[in-house]
N, CA, C and O atoms as a CHARMM CRD file, in Angstrom:
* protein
*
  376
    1    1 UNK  N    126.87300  94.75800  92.09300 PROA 1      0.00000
    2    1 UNK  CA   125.71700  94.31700  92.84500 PROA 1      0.00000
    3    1 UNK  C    125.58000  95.17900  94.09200 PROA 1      0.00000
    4    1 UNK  O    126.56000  95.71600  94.60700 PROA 1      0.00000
    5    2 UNK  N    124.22000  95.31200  94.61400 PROA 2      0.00000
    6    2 UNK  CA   123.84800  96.14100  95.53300 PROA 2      0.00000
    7    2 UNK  C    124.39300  95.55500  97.30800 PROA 2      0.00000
    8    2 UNK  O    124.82000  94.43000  97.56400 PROA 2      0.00000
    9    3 UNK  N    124.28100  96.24200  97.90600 PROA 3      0.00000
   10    3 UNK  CA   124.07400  95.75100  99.03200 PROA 3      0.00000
   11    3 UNK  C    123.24400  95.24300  99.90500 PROA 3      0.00000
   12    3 UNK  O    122.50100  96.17400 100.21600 PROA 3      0.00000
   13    4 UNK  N    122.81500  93.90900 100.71900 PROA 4      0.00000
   14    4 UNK  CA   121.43600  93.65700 101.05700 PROA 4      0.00000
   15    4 UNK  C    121.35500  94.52700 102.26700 PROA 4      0.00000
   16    4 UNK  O    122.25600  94.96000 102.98500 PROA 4      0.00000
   17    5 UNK  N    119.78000  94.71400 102.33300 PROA 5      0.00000
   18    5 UNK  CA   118.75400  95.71000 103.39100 PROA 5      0.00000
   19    5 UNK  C    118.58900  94.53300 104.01700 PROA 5      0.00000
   20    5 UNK  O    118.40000  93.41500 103.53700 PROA 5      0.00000
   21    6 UNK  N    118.75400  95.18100 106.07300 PROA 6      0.00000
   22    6 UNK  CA   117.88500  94.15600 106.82600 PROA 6      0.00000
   23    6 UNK  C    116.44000  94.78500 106.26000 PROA 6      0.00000
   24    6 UNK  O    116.34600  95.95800 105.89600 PROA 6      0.00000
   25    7 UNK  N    115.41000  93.90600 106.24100 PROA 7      0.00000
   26    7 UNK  CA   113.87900  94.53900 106.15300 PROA 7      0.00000
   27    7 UNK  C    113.27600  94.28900 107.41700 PROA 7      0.00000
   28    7 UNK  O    112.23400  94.75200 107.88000 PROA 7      0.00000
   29    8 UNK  N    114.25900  93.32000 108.00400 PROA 8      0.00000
   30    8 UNK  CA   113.16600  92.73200 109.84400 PROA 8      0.00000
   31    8 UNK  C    113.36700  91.57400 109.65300 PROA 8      0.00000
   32    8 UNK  O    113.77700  91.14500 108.57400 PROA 8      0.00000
   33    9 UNK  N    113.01600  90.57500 111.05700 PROA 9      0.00000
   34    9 UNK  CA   113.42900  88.84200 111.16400 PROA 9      0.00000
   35    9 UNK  C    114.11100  88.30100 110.15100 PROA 9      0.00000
   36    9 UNK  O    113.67400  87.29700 109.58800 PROA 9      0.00000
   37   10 UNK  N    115.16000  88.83200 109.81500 PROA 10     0.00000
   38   10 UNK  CA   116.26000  87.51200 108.84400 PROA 10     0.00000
   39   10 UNK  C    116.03700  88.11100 107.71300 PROA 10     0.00000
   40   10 UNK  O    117.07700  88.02800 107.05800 PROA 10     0.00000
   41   11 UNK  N    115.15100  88.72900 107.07300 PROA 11     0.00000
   42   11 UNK  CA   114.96100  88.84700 105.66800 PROA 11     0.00000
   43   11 UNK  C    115.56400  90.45300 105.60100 PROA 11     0.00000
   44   11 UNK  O    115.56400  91.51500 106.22300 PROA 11     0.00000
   45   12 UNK  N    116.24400  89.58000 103.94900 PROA 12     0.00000
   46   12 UNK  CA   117.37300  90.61300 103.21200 PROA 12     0.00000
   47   12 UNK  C    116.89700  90.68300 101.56300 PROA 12     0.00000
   48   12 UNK  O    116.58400  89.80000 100.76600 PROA 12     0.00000
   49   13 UNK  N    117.00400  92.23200 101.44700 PROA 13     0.00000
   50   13 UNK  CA   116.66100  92.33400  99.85700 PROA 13     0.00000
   51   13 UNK  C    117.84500  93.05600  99.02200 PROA 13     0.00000
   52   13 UNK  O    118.43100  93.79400  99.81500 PROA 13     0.00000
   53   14 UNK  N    118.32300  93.12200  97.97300 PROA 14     0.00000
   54   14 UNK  CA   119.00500  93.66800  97.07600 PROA 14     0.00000
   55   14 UNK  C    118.72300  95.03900  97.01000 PROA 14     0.00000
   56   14 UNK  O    117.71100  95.40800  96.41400 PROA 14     0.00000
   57   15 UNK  N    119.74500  96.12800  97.72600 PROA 15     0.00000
   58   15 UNK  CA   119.34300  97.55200  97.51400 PROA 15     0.00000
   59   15 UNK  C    119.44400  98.43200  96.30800 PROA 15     0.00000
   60   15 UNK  O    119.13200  99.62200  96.30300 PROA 15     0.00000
   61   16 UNK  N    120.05600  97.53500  94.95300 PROA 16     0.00000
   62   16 UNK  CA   119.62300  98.53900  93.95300 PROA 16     0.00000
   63   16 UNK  C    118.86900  97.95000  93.24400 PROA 16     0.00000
   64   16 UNK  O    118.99000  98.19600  92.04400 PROA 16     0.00000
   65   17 UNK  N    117.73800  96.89300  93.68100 PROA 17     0.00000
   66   17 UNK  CA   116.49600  96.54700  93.30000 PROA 17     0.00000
   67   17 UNK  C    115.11800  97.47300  93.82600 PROA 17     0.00000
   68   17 UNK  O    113.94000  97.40700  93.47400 PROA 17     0.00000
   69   18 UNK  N    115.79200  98.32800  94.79300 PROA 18     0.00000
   70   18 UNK  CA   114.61100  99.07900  95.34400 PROA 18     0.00000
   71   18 UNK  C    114.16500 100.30400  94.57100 PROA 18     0.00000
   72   18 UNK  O    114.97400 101.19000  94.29700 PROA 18     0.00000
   73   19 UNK  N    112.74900 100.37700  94.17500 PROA 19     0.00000
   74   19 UNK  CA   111.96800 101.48000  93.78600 PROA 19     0.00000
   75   19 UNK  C    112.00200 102.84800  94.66000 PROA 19     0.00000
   76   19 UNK  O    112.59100 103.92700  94.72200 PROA 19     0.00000
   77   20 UNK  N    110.81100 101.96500  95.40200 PROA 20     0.00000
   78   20 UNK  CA   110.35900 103.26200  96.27400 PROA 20     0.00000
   79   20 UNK  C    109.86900 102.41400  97.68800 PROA 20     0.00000
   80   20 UNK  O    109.74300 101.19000  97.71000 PROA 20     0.00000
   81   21 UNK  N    109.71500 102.96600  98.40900 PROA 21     0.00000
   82   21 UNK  CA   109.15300 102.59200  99.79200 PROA 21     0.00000
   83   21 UNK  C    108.22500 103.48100 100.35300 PROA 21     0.00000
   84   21 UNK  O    108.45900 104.68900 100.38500 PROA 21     0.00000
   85   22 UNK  N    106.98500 102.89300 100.88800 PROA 22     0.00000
   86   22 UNK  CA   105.86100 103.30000 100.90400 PROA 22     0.00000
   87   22 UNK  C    104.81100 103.06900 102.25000 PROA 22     0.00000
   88   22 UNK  O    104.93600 102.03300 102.90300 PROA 22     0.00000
   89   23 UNK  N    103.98500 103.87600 102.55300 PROA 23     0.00000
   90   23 UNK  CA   103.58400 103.35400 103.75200 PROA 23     0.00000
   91   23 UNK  C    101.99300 102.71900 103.64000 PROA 23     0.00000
   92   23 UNK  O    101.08000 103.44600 103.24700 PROA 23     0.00000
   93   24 UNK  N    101.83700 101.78700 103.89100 PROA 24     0.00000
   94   24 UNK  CA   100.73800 100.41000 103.74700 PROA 24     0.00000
   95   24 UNK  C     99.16600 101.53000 103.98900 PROA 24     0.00000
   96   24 UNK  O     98.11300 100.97200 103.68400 PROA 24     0.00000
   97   25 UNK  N     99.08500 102.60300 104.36500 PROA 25     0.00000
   98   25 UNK  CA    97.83900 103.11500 105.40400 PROA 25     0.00000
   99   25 UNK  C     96.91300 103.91200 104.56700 PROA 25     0.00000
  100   25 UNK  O     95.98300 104.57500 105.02500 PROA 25     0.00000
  101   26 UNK  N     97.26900 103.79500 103.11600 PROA 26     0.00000
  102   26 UNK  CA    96.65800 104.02300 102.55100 PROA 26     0.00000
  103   26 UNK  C     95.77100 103.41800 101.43800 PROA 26     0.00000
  104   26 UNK  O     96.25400 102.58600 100.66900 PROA 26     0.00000
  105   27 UNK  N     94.12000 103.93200 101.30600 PROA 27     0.00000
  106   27 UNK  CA    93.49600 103.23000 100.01700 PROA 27     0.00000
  107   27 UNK  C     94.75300 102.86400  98.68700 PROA 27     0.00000
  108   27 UNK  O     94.85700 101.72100  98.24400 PROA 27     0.00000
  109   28 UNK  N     95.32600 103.62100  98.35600 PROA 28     0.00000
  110   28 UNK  CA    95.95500 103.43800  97.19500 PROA 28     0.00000
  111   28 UNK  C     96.58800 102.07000  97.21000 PROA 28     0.00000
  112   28 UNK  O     96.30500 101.20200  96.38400 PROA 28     0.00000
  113   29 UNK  N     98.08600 101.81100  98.89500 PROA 29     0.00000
  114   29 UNK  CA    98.82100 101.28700  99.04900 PROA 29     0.00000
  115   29 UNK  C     97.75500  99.95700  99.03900 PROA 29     0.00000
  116   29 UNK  O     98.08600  99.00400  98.33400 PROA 29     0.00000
  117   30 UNK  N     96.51300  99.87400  99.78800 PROA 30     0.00000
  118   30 UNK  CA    95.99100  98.12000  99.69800 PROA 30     0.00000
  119   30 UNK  C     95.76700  98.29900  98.65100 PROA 30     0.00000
  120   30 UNK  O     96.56000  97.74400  97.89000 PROA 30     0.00000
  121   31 UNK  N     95.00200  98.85500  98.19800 PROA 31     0.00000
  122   31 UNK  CA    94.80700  98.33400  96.29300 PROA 31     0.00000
  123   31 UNK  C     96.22300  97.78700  95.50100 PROA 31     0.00000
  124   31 UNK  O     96.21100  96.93000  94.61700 PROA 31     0.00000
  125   32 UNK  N     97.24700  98.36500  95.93600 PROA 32     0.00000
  126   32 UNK  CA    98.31800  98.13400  95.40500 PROA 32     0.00000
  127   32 UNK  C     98.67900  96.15900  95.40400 PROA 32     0.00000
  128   32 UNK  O     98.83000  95.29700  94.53900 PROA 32     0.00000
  129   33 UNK  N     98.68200  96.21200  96.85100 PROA 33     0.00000
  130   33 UNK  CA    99.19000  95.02300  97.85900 PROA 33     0.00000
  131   33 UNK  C     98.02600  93.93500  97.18300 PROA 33     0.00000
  132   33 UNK  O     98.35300  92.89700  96.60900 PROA 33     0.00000
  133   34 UNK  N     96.90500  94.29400  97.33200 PROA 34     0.00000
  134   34 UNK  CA    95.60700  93.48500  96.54300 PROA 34     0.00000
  135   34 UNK  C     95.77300  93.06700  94.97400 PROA 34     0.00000
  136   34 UNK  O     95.32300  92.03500  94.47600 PROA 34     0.00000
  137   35 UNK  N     96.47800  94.03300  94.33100 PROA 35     0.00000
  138   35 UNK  CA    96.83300  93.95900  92.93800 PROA 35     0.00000
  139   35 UNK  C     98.24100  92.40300  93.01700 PROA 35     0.00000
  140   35 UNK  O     98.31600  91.23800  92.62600 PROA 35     0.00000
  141   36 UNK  N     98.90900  93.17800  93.60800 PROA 36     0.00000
  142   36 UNK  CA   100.11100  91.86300  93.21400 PROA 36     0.00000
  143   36 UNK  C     99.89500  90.76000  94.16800 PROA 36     0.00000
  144   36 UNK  O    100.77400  89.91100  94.01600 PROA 36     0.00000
  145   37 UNK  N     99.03800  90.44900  95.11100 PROA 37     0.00000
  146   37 UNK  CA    98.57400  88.95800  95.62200 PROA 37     0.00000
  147   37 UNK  C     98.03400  88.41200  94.64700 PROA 37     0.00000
  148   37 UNK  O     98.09900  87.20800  94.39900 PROA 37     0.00000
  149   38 UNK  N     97.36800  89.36600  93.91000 PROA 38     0.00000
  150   38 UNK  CA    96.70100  88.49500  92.83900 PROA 38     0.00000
  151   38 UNK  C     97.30500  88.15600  91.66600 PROA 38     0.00000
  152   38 UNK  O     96.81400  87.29700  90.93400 PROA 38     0.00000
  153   39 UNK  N     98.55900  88.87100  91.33700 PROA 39     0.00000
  154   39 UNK  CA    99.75600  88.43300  90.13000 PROA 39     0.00000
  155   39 UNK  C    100.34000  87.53200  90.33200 PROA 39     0.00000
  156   39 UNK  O    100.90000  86.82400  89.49400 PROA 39     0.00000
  157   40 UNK  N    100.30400  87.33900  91.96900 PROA 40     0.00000
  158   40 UNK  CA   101.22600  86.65100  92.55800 PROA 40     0.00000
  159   40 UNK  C    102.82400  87.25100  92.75100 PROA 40     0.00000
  160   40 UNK  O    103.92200  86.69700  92.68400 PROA 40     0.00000
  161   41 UNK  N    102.52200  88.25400  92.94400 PROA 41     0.00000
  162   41 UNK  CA   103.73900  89.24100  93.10200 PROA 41     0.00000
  163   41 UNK  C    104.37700  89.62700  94.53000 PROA 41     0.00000
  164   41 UNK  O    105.26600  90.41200  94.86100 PROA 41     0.00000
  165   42 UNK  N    103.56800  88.76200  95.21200 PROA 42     0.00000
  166   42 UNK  CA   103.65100  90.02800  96.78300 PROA 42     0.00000
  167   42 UNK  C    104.69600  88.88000  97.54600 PROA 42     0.00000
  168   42 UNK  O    104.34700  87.73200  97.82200 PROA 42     0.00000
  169   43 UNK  N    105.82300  89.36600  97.77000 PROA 43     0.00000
  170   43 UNK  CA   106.59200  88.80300  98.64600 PROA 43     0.00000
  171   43 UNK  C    106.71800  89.04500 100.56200 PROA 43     0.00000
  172   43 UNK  O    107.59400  89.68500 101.14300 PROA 43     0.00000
  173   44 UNK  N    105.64700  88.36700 101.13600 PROA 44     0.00000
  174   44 UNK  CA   105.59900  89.14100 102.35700 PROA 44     0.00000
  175   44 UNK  C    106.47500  88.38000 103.34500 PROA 44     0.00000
  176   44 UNK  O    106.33700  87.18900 103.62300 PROA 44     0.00000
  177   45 UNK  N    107.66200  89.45000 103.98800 PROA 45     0.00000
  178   45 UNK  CA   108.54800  89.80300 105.05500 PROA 45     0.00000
  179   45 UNK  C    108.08900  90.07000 106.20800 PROA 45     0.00000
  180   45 UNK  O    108.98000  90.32800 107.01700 PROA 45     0.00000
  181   46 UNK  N    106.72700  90.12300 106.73300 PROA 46     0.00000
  182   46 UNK  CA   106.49700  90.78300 107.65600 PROA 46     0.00000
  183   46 UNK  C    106.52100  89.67500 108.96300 PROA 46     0.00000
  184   46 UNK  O    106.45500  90.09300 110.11900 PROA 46     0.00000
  185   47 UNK  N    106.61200  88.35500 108.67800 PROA 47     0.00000
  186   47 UNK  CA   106.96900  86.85300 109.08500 PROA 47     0.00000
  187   47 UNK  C    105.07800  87.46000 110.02900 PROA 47     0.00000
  188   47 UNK  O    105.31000  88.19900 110.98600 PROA 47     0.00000
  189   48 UNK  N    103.60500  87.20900 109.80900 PROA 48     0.00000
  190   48 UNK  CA   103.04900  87.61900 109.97500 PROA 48     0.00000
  191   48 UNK  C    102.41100  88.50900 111.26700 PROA 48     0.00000
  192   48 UNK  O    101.47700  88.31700 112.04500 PROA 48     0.00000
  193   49 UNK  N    103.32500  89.49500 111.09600 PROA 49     0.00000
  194   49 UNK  CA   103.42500  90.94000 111.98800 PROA 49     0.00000
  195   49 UNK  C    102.77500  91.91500 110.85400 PROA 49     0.00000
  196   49 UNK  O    102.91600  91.72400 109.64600 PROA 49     0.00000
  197   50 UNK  N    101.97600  93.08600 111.48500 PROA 50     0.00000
  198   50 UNK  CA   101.60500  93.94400 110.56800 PROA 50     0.00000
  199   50 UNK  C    102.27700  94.92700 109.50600 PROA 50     0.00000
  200   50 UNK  O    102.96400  95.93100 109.69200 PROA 50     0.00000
  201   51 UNK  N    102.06900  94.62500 108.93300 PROA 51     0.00000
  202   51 UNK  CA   103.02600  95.21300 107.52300 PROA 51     0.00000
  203   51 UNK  C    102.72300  97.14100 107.96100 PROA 51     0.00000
  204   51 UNK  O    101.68300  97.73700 108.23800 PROA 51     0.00000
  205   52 UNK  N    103.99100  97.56100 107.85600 PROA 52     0.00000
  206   52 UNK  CA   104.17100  99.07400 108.53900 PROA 52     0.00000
  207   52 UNK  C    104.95600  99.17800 107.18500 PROA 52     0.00000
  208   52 UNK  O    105.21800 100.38100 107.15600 PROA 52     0.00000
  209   53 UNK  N    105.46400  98.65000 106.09400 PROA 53     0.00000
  210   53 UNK  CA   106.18500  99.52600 105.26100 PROA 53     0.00000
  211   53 UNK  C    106.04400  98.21200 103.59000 PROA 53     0.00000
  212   53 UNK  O    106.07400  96.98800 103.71700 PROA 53     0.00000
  213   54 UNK  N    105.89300  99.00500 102.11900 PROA 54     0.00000
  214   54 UNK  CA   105.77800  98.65800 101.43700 PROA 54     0.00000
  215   54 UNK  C    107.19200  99.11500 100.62200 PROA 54     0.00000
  216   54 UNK  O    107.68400 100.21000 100.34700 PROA 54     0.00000
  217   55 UNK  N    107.57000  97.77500 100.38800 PROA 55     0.00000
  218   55 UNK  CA   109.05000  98.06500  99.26800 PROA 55     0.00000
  219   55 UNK  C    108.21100  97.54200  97.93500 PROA 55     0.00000
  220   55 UNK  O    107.48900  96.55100  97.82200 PROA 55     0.00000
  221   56 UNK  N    108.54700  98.51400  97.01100 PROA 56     0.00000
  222   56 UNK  CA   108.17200  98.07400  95.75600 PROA 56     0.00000
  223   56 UNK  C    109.70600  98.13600  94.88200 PROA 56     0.00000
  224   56 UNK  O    110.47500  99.09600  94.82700 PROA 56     0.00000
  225   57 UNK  N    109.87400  96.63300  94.16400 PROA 57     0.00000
  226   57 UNK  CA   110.95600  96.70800  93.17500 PROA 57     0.00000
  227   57 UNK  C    110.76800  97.05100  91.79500 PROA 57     0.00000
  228   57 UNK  O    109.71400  97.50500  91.34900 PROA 57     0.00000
  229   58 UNK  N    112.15600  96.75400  90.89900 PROA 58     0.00000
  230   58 UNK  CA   112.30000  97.13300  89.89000 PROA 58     0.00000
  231   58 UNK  C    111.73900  95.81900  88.90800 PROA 58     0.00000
  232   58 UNK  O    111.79100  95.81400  87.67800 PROA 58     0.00000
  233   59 UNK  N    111.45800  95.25100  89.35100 PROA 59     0.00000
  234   59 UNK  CA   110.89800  93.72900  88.74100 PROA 59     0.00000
  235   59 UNK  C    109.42400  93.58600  89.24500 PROA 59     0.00000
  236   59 UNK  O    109.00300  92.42900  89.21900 PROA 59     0.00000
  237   60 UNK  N    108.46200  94.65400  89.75000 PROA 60     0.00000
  238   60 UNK  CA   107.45200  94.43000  89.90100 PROA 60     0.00000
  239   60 UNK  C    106.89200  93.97100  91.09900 PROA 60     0.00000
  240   60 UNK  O    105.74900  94.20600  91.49000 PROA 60     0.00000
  241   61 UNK  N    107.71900  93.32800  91.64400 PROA 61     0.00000
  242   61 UNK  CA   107.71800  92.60000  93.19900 PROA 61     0.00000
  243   61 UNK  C    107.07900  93.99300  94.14800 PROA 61     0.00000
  244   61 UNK  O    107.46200  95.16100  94.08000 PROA 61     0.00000
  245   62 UNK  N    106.03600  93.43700  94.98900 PROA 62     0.00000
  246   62 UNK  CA   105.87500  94.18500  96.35200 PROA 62     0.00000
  247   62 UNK  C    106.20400  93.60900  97.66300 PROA 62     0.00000
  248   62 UNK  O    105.48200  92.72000  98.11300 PROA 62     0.00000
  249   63 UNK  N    107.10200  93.97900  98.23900 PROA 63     0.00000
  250   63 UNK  CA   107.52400  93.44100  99.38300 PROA 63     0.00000
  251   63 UNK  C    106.95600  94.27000 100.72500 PROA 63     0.00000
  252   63 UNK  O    107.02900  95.43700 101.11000 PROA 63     0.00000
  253   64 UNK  N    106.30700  92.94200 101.26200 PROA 64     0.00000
  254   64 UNK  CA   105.80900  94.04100 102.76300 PROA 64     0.00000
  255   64 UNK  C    106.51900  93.74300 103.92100 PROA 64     0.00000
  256   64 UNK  O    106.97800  92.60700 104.03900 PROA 64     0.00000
  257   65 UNK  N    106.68400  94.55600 104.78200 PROA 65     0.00000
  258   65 UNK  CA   108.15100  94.36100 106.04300 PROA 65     0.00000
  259   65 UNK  C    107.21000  94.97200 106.97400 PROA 65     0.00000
  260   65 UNK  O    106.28600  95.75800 106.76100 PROA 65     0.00000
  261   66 UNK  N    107.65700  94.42400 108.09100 PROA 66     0.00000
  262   66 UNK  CA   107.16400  95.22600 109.58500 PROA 66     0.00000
  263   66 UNK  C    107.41300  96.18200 110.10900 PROA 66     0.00000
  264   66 UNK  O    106.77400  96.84400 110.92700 PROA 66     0.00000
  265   67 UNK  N    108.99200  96.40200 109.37500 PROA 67     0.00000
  266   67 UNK  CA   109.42500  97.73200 109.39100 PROA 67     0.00000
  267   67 UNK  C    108.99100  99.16000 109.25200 PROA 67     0.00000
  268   67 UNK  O    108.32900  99.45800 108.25800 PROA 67     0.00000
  269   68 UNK  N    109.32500 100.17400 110.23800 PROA 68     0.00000
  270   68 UNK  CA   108.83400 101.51800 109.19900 PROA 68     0.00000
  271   68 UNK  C    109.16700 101.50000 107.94500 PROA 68     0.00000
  272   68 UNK  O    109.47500 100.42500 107.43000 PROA 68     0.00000
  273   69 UNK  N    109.17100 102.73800 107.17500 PROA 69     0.00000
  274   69 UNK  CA   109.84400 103.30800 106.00800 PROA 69     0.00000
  275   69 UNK  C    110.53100 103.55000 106.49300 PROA 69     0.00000
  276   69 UNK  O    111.41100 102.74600 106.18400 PROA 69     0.00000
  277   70 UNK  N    111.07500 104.49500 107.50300 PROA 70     0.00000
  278   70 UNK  CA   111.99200 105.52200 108.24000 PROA 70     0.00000
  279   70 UNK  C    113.43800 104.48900 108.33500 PROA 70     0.00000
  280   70 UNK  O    114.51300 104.66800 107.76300 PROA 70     0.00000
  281   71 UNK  N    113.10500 103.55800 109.10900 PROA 71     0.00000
  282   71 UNK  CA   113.80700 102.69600 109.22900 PROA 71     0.00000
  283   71 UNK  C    114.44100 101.99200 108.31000 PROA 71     0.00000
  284   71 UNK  O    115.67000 102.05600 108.27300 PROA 71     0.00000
  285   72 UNK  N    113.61200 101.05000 107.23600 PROA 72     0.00000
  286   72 UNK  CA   114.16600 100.11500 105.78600 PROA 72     0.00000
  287   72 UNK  C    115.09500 101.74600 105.03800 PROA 72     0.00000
  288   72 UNK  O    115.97100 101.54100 104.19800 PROA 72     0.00000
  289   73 UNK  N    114.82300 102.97600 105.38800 PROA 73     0.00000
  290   73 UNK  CA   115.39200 103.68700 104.45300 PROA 73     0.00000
  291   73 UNK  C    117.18000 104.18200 105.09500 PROA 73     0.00000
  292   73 UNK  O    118.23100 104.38600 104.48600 PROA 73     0.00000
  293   74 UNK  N    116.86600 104.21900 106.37800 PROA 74     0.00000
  294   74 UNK  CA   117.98100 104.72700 107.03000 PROA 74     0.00000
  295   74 UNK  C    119.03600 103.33000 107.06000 PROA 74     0.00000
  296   74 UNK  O    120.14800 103.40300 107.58500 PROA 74     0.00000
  297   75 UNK  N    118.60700 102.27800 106.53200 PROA 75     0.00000
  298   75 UNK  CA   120.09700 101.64100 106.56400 PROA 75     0.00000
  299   75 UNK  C    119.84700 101.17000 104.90400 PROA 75     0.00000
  300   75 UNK  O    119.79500 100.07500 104.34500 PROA 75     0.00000
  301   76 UNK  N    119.72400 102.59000 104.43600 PROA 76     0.00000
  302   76 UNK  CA   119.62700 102.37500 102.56400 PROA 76     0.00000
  303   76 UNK  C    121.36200 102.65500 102.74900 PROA 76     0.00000
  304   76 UNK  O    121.96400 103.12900 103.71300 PROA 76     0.00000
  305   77 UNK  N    121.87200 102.16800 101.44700 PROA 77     0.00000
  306   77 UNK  CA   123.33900 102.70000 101.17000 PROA 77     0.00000
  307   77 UNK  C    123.59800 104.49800 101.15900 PROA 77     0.00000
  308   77 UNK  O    122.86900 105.36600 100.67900 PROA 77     0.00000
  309   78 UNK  N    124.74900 104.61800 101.78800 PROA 78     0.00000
  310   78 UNK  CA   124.99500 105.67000 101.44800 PROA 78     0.00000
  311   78 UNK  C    125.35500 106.35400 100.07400 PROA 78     0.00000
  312   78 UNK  O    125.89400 105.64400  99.22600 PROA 78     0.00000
  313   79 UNK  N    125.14000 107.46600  99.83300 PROA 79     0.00000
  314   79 UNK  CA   125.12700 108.08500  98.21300 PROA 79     0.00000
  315   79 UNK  C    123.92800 107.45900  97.42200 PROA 79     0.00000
  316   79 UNK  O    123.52400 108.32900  96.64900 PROA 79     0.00000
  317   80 UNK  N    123.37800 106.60300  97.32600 PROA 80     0.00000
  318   80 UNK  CA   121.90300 106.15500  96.67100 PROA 80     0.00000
  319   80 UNK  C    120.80100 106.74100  96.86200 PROA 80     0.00000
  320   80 UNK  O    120.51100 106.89400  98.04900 PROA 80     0.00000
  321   81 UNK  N    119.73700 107.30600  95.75300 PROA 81     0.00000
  322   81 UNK  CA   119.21100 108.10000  96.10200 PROA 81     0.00000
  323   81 UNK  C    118.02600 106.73200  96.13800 PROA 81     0.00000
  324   81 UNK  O    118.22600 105.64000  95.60700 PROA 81     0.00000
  325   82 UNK  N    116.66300 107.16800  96.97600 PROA 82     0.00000
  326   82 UNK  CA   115.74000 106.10600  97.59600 PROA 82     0.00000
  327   82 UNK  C    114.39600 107.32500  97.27600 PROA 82     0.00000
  328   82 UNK  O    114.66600 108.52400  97.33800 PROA 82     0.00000
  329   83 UNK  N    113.53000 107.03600  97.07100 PROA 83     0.00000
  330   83 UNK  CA   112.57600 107.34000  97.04300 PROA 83     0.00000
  331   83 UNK  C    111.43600 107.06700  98.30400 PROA 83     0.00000
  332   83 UNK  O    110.83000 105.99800  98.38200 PROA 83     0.00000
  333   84 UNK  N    111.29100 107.88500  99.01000 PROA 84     0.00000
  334   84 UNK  CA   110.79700 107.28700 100.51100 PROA 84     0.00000
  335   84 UNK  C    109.56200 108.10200 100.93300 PROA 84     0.00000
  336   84 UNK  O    109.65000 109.14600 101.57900 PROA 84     0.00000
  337   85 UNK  N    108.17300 107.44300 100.44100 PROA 85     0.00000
  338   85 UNK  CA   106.96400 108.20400 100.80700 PROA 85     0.00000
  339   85 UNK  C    106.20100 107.46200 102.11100 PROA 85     0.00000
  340   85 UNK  O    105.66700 106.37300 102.32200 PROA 85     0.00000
  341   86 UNK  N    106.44400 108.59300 102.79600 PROA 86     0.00000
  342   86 UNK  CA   105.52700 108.31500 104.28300 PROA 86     0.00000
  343   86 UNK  C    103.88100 109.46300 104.29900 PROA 86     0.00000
  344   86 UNK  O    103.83700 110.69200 104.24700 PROA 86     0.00000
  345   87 UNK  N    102.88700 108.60600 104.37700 PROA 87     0.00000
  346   87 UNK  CA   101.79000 109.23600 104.84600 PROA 87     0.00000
  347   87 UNK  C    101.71600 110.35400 105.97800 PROA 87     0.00000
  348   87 UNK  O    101.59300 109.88900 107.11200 PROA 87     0.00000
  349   88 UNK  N    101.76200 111.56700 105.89500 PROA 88     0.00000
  350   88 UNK  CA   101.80200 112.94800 106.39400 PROA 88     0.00000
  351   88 UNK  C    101.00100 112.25400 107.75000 PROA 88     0.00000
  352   88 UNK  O    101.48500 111.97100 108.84600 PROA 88     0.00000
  353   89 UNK  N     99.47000 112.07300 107.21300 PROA 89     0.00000
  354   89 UNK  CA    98.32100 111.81000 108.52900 PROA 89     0.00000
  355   89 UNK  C     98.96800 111.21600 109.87000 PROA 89     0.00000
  356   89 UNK  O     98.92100 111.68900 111.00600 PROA 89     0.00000
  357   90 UNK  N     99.65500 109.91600 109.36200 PROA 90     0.00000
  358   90 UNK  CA   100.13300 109.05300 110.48700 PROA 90     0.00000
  359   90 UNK  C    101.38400 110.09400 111.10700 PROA 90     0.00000
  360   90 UNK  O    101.09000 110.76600 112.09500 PROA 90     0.00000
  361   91 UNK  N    102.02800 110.15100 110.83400 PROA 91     0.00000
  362   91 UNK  CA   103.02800 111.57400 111.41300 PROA 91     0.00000
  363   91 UNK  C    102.02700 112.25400 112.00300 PROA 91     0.00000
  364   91 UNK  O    102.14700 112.22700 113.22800 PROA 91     0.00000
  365   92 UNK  N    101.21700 112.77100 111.67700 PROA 92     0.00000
  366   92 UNK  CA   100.59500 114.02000 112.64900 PROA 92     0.00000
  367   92 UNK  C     99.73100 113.19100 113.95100 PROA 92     0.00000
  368   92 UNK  O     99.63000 113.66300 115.08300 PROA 92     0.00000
  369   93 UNK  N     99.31400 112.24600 113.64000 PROA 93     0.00000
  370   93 UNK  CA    98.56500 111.59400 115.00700 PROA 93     0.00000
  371   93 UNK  C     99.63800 110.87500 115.87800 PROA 93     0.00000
  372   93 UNK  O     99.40000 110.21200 116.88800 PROA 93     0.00000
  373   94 UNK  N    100.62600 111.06900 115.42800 PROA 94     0.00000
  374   94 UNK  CA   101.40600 110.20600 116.63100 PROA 94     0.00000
  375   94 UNK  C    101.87200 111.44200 117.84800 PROA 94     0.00000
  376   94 UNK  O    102.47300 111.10800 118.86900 PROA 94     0.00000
């Protein structure tokens, strides 16, 4: 069994349940987030703070956290490889 991720306020997820991690700021990512509210898939972490990072699992689940990516990824396990897409745009305007 994996090790749990803080994601932010108390909430912990299973780290070799994680896909990919993703950043919310894009058309694609709400369509995404819009898709599994409506499966009833969307597990939101963000305790309602603005969702800054999208975990998608291996079971379909989308989990949204308040967290960066940068962050949910840097306390990923060591040796595990993570799949970690951050939107270029937001990097360049900061």
């Amino acid at each position: 069994m994996g090790r749990l991720i803080n994601i932010g306020y108390g909430n912990q997820i299973n780290s070799d349940k994680i896909v990919a991690i993703i950043n919310p700021n894009s058309a694609p990512s709400r369509r995404l987030i819009q898709s599994a509210k409506d499966q009833g898939s969307v597990i939101d972490g963000s305790q309602g703070r603005k969702t800054k990072s999208i975990i998608i699992t291996d079971s379909g689940h989308v989990i949204l956290s308040a967290l960066l990516p940068e962050t949910i990824s840097s306390r990923y396990p060591a040796g595990h490889k993570l799949n970690t897409i951050i939107d270029n745009e937001e990097e360049d305007n900061e």
